[in-house]
TINU-362162 format. One line per 5 residues: number of its first residue (from 1); their letters; for each residue x, y, z of C-alpha. Coordinates in Angstrom, 1 decimal, decimal comma. Layout:
! residues N
NUM> a> X:Y:Z | ...
! end
This chain:
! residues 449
1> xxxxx> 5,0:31,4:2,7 | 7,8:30,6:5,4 | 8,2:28,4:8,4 | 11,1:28,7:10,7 | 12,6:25,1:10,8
6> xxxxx> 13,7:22,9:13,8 | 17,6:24,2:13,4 | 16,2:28,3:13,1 | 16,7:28,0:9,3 | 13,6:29,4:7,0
11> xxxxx> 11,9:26,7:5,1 | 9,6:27,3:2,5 | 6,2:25,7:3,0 | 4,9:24,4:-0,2 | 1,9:25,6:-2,1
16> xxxxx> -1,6:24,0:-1,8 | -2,3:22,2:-5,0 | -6,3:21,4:-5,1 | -7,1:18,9:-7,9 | -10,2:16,9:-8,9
21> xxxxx> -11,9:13,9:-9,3 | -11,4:11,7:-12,7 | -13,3:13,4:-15,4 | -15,8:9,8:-15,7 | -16,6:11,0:-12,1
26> xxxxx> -19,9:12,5:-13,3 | -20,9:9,5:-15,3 | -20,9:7,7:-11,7 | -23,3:11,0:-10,0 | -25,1:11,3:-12,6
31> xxxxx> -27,0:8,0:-11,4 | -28,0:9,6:-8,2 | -31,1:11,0:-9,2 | -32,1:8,2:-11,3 | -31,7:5,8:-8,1
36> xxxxx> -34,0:8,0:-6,4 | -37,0:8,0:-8,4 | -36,0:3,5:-8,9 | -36,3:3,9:-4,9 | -39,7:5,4:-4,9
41> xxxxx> -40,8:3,0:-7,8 | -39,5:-0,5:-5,7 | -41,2:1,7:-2,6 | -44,8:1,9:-3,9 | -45,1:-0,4:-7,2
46> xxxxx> -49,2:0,3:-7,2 | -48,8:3,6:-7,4 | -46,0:3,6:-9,8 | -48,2:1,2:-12,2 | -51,0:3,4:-11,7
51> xxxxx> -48,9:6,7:-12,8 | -47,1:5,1:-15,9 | -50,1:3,8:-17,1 | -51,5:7,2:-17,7 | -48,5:8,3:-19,2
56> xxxxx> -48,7:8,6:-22,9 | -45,5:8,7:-25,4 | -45,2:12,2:-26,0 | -45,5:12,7:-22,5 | -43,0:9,4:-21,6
61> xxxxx> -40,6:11,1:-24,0 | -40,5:14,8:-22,6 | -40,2:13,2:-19,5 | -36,7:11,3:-20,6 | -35,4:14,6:-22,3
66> xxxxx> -35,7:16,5:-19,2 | -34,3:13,7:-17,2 | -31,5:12,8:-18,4 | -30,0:16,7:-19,3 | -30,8:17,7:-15,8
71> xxxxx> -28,7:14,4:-14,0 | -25,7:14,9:-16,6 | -26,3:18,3:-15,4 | -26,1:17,1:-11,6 | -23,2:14,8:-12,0
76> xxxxx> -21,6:17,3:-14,1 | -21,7:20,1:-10,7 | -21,0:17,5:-8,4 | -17,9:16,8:-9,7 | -17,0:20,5:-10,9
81> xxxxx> -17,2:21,6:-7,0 | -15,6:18,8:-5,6 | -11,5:18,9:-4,8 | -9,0:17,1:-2,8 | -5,5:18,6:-1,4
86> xxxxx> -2,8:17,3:0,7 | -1,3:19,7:2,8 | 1,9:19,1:5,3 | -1,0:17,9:7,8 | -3,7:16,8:6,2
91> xxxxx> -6,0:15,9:3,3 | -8,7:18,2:2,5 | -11,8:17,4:0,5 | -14,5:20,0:-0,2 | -17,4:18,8:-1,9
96> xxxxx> -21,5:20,2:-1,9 | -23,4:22,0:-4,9 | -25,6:24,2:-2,5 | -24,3:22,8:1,0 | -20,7:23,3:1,2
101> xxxxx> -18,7:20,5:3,3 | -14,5:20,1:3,9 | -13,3:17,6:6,0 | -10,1:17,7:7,4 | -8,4:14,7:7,6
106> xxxxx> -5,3:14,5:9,9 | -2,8:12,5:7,9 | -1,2:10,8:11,5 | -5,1:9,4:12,2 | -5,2:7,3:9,3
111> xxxxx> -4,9:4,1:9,9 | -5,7:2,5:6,3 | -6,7:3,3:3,4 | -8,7:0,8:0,4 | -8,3:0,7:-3,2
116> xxxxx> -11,4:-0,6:-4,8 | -12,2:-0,8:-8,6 | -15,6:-2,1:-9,4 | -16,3:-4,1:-12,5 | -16,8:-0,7:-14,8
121> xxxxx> -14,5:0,9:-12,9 | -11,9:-1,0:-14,3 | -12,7:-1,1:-17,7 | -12,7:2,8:-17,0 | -9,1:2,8:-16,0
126> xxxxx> -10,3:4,3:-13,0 | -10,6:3,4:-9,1 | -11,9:4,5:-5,8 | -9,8:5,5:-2,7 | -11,4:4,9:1,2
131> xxxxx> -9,9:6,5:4,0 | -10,0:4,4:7,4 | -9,8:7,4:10,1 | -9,5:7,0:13,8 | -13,0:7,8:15,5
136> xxxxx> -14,7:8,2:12,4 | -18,2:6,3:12,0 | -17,5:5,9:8,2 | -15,1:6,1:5,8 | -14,5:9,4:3,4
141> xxxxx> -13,9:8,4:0,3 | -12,1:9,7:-3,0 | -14,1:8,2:-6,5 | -12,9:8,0:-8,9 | -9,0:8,6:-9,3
146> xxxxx> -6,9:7,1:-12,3 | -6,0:3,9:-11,5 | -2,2:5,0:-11,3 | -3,1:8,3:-9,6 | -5,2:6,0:-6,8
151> xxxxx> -2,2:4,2:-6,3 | 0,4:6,8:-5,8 | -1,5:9,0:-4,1 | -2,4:5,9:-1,5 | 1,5:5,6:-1,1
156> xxxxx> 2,4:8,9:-0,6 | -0,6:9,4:2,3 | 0,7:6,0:3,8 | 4,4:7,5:3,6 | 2,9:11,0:5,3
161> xxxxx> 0,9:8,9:8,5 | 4,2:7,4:8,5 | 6,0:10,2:9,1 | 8,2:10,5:6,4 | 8,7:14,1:5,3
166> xxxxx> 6,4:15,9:2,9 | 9,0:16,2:0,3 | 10,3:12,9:0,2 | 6,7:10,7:0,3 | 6,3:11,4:-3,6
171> xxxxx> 10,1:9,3:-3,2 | 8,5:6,4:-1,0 | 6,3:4,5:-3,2 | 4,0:1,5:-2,0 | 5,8:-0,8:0,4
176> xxxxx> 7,1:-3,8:-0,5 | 5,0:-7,3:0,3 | 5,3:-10,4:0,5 | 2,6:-13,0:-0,3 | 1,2:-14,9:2,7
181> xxxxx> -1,4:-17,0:1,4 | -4,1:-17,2:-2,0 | -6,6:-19,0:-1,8 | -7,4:-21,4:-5,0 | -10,8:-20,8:-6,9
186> xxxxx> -11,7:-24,8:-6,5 | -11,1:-24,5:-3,0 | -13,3:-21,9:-2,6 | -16,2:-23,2:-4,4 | -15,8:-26,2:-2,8
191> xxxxx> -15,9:-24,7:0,9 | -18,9:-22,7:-0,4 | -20,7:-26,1:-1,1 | -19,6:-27,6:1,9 | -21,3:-24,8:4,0
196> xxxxx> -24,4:-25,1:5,5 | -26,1:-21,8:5,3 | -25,8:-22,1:1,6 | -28,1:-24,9:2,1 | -30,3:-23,8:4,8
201> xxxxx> -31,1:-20,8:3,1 | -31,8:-22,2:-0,8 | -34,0:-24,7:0,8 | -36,0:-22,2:2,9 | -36,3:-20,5:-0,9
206> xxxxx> -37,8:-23,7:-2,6 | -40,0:-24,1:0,6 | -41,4:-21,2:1,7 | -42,9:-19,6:-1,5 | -44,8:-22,7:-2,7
211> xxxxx> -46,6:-23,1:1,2 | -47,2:-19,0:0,8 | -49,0:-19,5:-2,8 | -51,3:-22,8:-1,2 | -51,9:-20,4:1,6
216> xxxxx> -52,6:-16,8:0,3 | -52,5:-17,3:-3,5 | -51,2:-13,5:-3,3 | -48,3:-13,3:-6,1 | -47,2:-10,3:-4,1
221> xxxxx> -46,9:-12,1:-0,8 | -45,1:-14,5:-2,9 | -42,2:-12,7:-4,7 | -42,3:-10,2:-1,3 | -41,0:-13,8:0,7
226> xxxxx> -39,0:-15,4:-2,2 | -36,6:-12,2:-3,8 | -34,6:-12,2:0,0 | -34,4:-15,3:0,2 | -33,1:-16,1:-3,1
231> xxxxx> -31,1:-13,2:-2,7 | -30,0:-14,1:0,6 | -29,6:-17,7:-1,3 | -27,3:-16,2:-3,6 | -25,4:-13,8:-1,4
236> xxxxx> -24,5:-16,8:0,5 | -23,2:-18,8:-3,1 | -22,2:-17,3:-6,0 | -22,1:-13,8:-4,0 | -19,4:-14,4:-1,7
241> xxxxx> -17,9:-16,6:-4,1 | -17,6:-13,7:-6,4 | -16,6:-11,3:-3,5 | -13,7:-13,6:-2,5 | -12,4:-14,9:-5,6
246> xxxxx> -8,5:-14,5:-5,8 | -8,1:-14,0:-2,1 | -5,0:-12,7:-1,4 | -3,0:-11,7:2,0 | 0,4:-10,4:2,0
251> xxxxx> 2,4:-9,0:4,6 | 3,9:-4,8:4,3 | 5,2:-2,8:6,8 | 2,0:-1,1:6,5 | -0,3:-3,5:7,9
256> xxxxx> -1,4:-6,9:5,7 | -3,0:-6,4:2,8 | -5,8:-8,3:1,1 | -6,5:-8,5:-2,6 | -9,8:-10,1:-3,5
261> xxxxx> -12,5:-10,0:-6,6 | -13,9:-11,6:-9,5 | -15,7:-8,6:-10,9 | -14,8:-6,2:-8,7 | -11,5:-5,8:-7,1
266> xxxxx> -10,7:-4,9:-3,6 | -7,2:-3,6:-2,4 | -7,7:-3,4:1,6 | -5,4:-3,5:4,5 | -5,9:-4,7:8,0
271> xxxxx> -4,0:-1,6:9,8 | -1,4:-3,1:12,7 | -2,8:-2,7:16,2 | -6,5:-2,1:15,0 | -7,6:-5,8:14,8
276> xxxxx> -9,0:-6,1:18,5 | -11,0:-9,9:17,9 | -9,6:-13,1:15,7 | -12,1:-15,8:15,5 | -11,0:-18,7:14,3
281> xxxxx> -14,2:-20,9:12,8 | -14,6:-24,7:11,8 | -18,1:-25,5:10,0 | -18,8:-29,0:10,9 | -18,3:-30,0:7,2
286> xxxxx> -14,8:-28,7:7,2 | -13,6:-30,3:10,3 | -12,4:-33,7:7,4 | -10,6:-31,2:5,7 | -9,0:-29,3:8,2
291> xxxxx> -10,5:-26,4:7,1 | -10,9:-23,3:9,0 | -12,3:-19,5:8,1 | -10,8:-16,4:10,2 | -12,9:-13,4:11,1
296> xxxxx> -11,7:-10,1:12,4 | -13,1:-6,8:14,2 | -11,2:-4,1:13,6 | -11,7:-1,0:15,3 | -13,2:1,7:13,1
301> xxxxx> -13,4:-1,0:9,7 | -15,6:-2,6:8,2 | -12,6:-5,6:7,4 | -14,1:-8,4:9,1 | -12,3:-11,5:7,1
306> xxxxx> -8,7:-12,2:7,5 | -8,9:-16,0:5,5 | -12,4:-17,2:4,0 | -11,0:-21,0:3,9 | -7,1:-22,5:4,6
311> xxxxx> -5,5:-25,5:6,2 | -5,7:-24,4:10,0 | -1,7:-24,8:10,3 | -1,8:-21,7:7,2 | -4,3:-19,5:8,9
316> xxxxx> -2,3:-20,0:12,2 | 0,7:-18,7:10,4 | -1,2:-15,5:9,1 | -3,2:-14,7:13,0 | 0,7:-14,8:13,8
321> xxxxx> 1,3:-11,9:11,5 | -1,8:-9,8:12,5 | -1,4:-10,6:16,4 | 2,2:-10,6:17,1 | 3,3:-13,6:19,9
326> xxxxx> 0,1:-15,1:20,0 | -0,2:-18,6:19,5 | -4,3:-20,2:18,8 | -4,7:-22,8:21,8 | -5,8:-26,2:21,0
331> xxxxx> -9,3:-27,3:21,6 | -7,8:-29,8:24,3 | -6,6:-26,4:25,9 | -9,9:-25,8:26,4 | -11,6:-25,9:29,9
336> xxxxx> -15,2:-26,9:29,6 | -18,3:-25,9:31,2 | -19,5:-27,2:34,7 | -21,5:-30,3:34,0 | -24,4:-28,8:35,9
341> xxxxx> -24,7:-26,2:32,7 | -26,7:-28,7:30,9 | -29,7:-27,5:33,0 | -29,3:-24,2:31,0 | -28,9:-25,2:27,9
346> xxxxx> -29,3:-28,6:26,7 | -26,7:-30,5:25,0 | -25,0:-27,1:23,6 | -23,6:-26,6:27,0 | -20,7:-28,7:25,6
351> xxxxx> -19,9:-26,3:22,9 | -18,9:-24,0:25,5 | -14,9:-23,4:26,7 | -12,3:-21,1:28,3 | -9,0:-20,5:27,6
356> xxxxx> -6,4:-17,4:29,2 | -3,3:-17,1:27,9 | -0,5:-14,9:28,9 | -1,6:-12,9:25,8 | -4,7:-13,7:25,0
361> xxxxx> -8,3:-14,0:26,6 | -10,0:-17,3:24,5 | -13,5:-18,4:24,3 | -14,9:-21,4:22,6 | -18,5:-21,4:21,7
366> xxxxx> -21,0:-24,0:19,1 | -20,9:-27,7:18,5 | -21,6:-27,9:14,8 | -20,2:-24,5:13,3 | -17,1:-24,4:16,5
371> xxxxx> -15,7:-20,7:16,7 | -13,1:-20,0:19,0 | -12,6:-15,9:19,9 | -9,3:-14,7:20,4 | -8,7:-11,4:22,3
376> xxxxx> -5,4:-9,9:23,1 | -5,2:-8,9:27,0 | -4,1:-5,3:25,7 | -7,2:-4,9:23,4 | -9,8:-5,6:26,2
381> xxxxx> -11,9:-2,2:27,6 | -13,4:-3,7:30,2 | -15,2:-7,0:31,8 | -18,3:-7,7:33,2 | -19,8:-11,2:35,1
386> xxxxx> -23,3:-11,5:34,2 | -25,4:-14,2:36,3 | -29,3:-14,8:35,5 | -31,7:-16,1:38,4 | -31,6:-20,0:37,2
391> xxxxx> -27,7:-19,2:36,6 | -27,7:-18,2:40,3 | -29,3:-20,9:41,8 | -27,0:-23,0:39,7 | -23,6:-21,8:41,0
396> xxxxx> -23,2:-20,3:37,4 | -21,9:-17,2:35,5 | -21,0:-15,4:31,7 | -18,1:-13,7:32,0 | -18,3:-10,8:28,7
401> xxxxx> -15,3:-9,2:27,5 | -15,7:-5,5:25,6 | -13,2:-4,6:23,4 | -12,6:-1,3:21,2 | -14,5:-2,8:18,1
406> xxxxx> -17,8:-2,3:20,2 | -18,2:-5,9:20,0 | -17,9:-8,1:23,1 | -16,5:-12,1:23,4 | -18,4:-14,0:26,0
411> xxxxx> -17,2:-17,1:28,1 | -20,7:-18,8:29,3 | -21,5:-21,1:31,7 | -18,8:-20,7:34,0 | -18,5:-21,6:37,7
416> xxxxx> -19,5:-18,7:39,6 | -16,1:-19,0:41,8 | -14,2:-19,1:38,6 | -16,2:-16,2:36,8 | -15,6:-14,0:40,1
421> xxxxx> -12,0:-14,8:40,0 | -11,2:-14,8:36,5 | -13,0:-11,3:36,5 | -10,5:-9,5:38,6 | -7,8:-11,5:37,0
426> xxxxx> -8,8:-10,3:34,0 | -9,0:-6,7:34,9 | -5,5:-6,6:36,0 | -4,0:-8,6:32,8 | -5,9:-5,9:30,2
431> xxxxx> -4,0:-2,9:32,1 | -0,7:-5,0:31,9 | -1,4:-5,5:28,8 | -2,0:-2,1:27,9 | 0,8:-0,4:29,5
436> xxxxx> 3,6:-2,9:27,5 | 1,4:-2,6:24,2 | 3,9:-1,6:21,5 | 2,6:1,2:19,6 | 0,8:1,3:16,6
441> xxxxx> 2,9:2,7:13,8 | 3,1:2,2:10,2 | 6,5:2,3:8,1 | 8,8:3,1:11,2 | 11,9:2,0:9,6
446> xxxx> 13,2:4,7:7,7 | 11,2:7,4:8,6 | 12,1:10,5:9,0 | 11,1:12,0:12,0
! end
């Protein structure tokens, strides 16, 4: 098949190559069944009790030989009818056994895309490719891939959304990076330690189940009250310890990327121009340290940590990478709440601050864990002044700030003059902001357009 090309001459459009999955692809589906009938057992144990006690072995073991033929069977299918292609335009990915699906993915909406390799995974040699999209709820996903294949094929659909031509992005390769910050194992644990929901939660765990058993002497009610929160116990511990092990952040002309994982790694990248919030945090048992954690929302991602613990001068230096020309204000930059706000909230009131930039909208909120939200004029949909009847009769206001992330930053306790003027202020700073916004590209040197 032909196109005419941009100076009349015929160019021939390439074929369309459909491949699959890794051939260890229906090991993975295979489970699928199997986590279904686990999800009616953890659903109704009694029952479930009641049904395998009336099981015998012959019966338990015709059971298993059906079982597990018919979900190799599944995963087997799944994976026979399911096929990826990149086109000049787009990536395509048909999947469904009886219900037939094909997205369409429009290479220039793609604003990042993941490599992740969970612990089997990479014994496997394989890994798993997610595709951020613009206006897409969640991400499409490609698992599993070799973990070569993963890698190349992420480069060349960077190198496409780029805009470098189809026949030179096999050329492109991953772009180069350059190492930001990594965060030390000890320092980790040790932040981890020094956190207090680690505490609060593990203590609740010790607590709770033992005034439960004096109370009810139910072993259900028990284990129903104790499993989350050990788990939540743990999550907060050893999980995100494992999660964040080998934190990594480097900077690419495709966005900064973040490599993280004990068990299972995690190749993501925080696409340029997405990140729409930066919250800078300081647990109170940090502050000796100079500690701080940085938290993102990114519109359309689920990347929502930039740092999980560095000297604040280090995190500064990465914010500066993700949010060109903006510098974090000091907390002496701050302008406090009214004194008057104390009659709305006790002693917290002091927690509370304002800071605008000319780039960025900043609110200060908490006494013990202090977090200080930073959004760029540019990324800010729109502003509303909220006032309560106490907050009324107070001369008082919150002042919230939407952005594209459907999250919203809110400075509280304000004067109501202030509020009412910082409102319209704001209004007309957001549409500056957006009109001079640079746009967001990936890869622009070099591209060819």
């Amino acid at each position: 098949m032909t196109t005419p090309g941009v100076d009349g001459a015929v160019r021939r459009k390439a074929p369309v190559v459909e491949r699959r999955l890794h051939p260890v692809t229906p090991l993975r589906r295979a489970w699928a069944p199997v986590a279904v009938v686990i999800g009616w057992a953890v659903h109704d144990p009694d029952q479930t009790q009641r049904q395998l006690t009336r099981l015998t072995t012959t019966t338990l073991l015709l059971v298993i030989a059906v079982a597990v033929p018919a979900a190799a069977l599944y995963g087997f299918l799944t994976w026979w009818f399911t096929h990826f292609a990149v086109t000049e335009s787009e990536l395509r990915i048909r999947t469904g056994l009886l219900f037939r699906r094909t997205a369409h993915i429009r290479l220039e909406r793609i604003q990042a895309i993941d490599v992740s390799q969970p612990l089997l995974a990479r014994v496997a040699g394989v890994a798993k490719l997610k595709l951020d999209v613009v206006g897409a709820d969640k991400k499409d996903e490609l698992a599993f891939l070799g973990a070569e294949e993963a890698r190349a094929l992420r480069a060349e659909l960077l190198a496409r959304a780029a805009g470098f031509a189809p026949e030179t992005a096999h050329e492109v390769g991953e772009a180069p990076a350059r190492e930001l910050l990594r965060t030390p194992s000890r320092e980790l644990a040790l932040s981890l330690v020094l956190t207090g929901a680690t505490w609060g939660t593990l203590a609740a765990a010790l607590v709770v189940p033992p005034v439960l058993w004096l109370a009810t002497h139910s072993v259900w009610t028990v284990l129903a009250a104790a499993l989350p929160l050990l788990g939540a116990a743990g999550a907060n511990s050893v999980g995100r310890f494992v999660a964040e092990y080998d934190w990594t952040v480097a900077d690419s002309p495709d966005g900064l990327r973040i490599d993280r994982g004990l068990l299972d790694r995690v190749h993501e990248t925080v696409p340029p121009g997405r990140v729409q919030t930066v919250r800078v945090v300081r647990p109170l048992l940090w502050r000796r340290r100079g500690w701080v954690r940085v938290e993102l929302d990114v519109a359309g991602s689920s990347n929502s940590v930039l740092v999980p613990v560095a000297p604040r001068e280090v995190a500064e230096a990465v914010i500066a990478r993700v949010l060109p020309g903006v510098t974090v204000p000091p907390e002496s930059a701050l302008s406090r709440s009214p004194r008057r706000a104390r009659w709305c909230v006790p002693v917290w009131w002091r927690g509370y601050g304002l800071v605008v930039t000319d780039s960025v909208f900043a609110a200060h909120e908490g006494l013990l864990r202090r977090s200080l939200a930073l959004v760029p004029h540019a990324k800010v949909q729109s502003v509303r002044l909220k006032q309560g009847p106490w907050q009324r009769a107070l001369g008082l206001a919150d002042v919230h700030v939407d952005t594209g992330a459907d999250k919203t930053v809110t400075a509280r306790l304000r004067d109501a003059e202030e509020a009412a003027a910082l409102l319209g202020a704001q209004a007309e700073r957001s549409r500056t902001g957006r009109r001079d916004a640079r746009p967001d590209r990936w890869m622009t040197e070099g591209a060819d357009r």
